[in-house]
C-alpha positions in Angstrom: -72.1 30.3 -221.6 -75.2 31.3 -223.3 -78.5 30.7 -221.8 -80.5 28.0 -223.2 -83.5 30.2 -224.4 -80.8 32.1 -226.2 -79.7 29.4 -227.9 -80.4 28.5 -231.6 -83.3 26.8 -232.5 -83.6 23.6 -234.7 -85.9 25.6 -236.8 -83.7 29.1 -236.7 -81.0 26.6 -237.6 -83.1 25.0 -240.4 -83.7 28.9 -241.6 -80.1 29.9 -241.3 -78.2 26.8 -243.0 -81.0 26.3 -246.2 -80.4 29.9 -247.0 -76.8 28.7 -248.6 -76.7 24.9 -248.5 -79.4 24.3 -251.3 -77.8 27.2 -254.1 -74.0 27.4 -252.9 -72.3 27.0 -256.5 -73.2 30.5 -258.7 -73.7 28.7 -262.1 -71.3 31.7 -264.0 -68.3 30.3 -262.0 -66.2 31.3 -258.9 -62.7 32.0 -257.9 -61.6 30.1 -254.8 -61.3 32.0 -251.7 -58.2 33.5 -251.4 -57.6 31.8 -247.8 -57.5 28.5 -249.5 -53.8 29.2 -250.2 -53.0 28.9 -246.8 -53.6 25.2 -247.0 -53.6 24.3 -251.1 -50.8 25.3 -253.0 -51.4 25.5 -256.8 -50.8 21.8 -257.7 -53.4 20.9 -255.5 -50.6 19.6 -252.7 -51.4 20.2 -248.7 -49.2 22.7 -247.2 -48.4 22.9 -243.9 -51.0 23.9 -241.7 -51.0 23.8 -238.2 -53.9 24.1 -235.4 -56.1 22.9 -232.9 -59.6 22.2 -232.6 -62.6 19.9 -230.7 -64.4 16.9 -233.0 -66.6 14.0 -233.0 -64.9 10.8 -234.3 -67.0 9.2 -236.5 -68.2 5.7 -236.7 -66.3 3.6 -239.9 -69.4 2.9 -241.7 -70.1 6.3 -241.8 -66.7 7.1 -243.3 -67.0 4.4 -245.8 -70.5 5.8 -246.8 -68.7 9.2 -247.0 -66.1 7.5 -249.4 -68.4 6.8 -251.9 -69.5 10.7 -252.1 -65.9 11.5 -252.4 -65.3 9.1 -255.0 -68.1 10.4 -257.3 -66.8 13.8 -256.5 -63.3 13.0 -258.0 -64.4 11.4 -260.8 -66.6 14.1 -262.5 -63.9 17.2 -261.1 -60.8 15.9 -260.3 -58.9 18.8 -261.5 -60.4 21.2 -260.0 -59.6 19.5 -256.5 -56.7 19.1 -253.9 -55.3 15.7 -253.3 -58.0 13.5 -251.8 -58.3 13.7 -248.0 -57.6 10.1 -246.3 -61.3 8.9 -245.4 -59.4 8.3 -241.8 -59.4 11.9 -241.3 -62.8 12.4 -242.0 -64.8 14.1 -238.6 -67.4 16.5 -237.8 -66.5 20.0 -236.5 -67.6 20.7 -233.0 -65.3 23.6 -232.9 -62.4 25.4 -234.2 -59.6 26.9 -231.4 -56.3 28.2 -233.3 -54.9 27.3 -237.0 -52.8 29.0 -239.4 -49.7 28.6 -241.0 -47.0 27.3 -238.4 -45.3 30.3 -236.2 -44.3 30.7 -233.0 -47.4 33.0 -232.1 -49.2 30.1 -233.2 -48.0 27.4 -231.0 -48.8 30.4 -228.0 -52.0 30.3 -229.2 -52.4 26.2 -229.3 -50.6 25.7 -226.1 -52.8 28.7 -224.5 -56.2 26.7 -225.5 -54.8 23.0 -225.3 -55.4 22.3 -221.5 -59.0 24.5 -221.2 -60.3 22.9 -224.4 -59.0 19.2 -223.5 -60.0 19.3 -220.1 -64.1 20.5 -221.3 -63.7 17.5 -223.8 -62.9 15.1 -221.2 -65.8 16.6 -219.4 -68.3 16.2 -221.8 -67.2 12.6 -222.9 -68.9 11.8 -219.5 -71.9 12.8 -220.9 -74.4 10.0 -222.1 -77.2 11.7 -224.4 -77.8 10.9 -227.6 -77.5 14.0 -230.5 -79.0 12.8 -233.6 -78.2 14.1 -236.7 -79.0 13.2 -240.2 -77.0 14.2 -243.6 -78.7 17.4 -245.7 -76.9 18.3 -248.9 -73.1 18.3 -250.6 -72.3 22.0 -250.6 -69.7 24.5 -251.4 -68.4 25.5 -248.2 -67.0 29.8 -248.5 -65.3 28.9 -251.9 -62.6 26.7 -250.1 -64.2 22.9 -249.7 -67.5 20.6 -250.8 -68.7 19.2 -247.4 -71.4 17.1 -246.3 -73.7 18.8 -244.0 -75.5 17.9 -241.4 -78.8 18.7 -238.9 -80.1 17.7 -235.7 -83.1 15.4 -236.1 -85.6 17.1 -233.8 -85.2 20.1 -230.8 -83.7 17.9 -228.2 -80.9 17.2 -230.3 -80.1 20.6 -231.7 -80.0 21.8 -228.5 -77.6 19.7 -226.7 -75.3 20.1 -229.9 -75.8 24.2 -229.3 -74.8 23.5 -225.4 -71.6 21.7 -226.4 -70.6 24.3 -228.7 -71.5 27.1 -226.2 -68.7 25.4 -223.9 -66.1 25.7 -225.9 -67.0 29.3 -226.9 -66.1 29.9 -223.2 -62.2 28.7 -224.3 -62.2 30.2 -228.0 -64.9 32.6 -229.1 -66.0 32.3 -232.7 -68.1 34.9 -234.7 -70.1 32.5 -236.8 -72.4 30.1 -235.6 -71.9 25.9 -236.0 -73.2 24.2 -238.9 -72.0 20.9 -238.6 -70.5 19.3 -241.8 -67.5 16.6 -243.1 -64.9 18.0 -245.4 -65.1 15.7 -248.6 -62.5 17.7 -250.5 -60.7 21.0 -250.5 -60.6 22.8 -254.2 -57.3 23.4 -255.7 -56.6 27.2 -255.7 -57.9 28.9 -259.1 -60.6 29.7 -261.0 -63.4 27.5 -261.8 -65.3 27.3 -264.8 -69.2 27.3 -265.4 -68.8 24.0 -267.2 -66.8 22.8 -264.0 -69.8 24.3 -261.7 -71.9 22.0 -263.8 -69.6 19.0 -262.9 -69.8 19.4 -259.0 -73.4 19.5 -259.2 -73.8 16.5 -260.7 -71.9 15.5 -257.5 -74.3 17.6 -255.2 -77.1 15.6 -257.6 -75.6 12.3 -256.6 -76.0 13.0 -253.1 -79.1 14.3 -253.0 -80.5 10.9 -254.7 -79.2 9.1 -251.5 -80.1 8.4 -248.3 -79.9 10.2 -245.8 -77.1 9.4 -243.4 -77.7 9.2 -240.3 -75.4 10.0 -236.8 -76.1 8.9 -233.1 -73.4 11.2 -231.7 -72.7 11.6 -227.8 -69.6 13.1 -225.7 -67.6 10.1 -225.5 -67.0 10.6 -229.5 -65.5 14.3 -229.0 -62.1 14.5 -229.1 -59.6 17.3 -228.7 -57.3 16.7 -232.1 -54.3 18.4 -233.4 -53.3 18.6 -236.8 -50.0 19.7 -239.2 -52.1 20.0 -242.8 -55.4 18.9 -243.7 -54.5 15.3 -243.6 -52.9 14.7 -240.6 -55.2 14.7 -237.1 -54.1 13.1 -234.2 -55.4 13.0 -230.6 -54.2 15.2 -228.0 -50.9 16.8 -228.4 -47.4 15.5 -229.5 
């Protein structure tokens, strides 16, 4: 695990996540990335995916509020959009283990990081601080998704979310750093238009004109989930 000097800063975090959160939807258009057809097929239906990873649960009215973004979002773009995610499903990424279409290196892979990663979940749920985060911006998330994301309120907090992360780099090790955000809804595999980048921004707009939401997060919410597609999460393994 990383030392805790080492580890980001709320306001190397606040550098890092503004440079792309605030401007992620290049007004000429964009083609979706190309790893989107892993999950998306071309009508917009969820393909099997399967994989593995560690997440706070969160509250229902948080969900509910989340809805409402969703909503707006489907109404100004639905056709440039994959079939609506169940608002049950909605959670915020701690971190990723093993995903991909389904194979049997795969299911090596899940059942090699399932006991490690479950057992630091069940760990850290033991845990009692507080992380507080509050909502930032709707953004286009590496030409695949729109999320919601989220920051940590103030130093404490960012760094007890780094510290949680850090454990589970010790099971899986990622290249990228966190930057915690809710999936609102996958695009559908394609091109999309200028006048269709004008559409989700009046979505982004939206969201921006509300308030901010706010999390109280602490271990007991993490959960160790598996999941089939993009709709289907459950707890622990089957």
């Amino acid at each position: 695990m990383r030392d805790r000097k080492e580890m980001e800063t709320l306001e190397e975090f606040r550098f890092r996540t503004q440079s792309f959160n605030q401007n992620s939807l290049p007004l000429e258009g964009m083609e979706t990335n190309p790893g989107l057809l892993k999950k998306v097929n071309q009508e917009g239906n969820f393909l099997e995916y399967r994989g593995n990873t560690v997440v706070f649960v969160l509250p229902r009215e948080i969900k509910e509020k989340i809805s409402v973004f969703q909503e707006k979002l489907y109404s100004l773009c639905r056709e440039i959009l994959a079939e609506p995610l169940e608002a049950d499903t909605f959670h915020l990424t701690l971190h990723d283990l093993a995903s991909g279409p389904p194979s049997g290196s795969l299911e090596h892979r899940i059942r090699e990081t399932r006991f490690g990663a479950a057992k630091k979940t069940a760990g850290l749920s033991r845990e009692g601080e507080t992380i507080r985060l509050r909502s930032t911006f709707l953004f286009n998330m590496v030409n695949t998704s729109m999320v919601l994301g989220f920051e940590p309120e103030e130093e404490e907090s960012c760094q007890r979310l780094m510290r949680y992360y850090e454990a589970f780099q010790e099971t899986v090790r990622l290249s990228y750093p966190l930057t915690p955000h809710v999936t609102v809804a996958y695009f559908r595999p394609g091109r999309i238009s200028g006048e269709q980048i004008g559409r989700l921004q009046e979505a982004v707009d939206f969201v921006k004109a509300r308030e901010q939401l706010k999390l109280e997060l602490t271990g007991a919410m993490l959960e160790y989930q598996e999941f089939s597609d993009m709709n289907h999460y459950w707890r622990g393994c089957r």
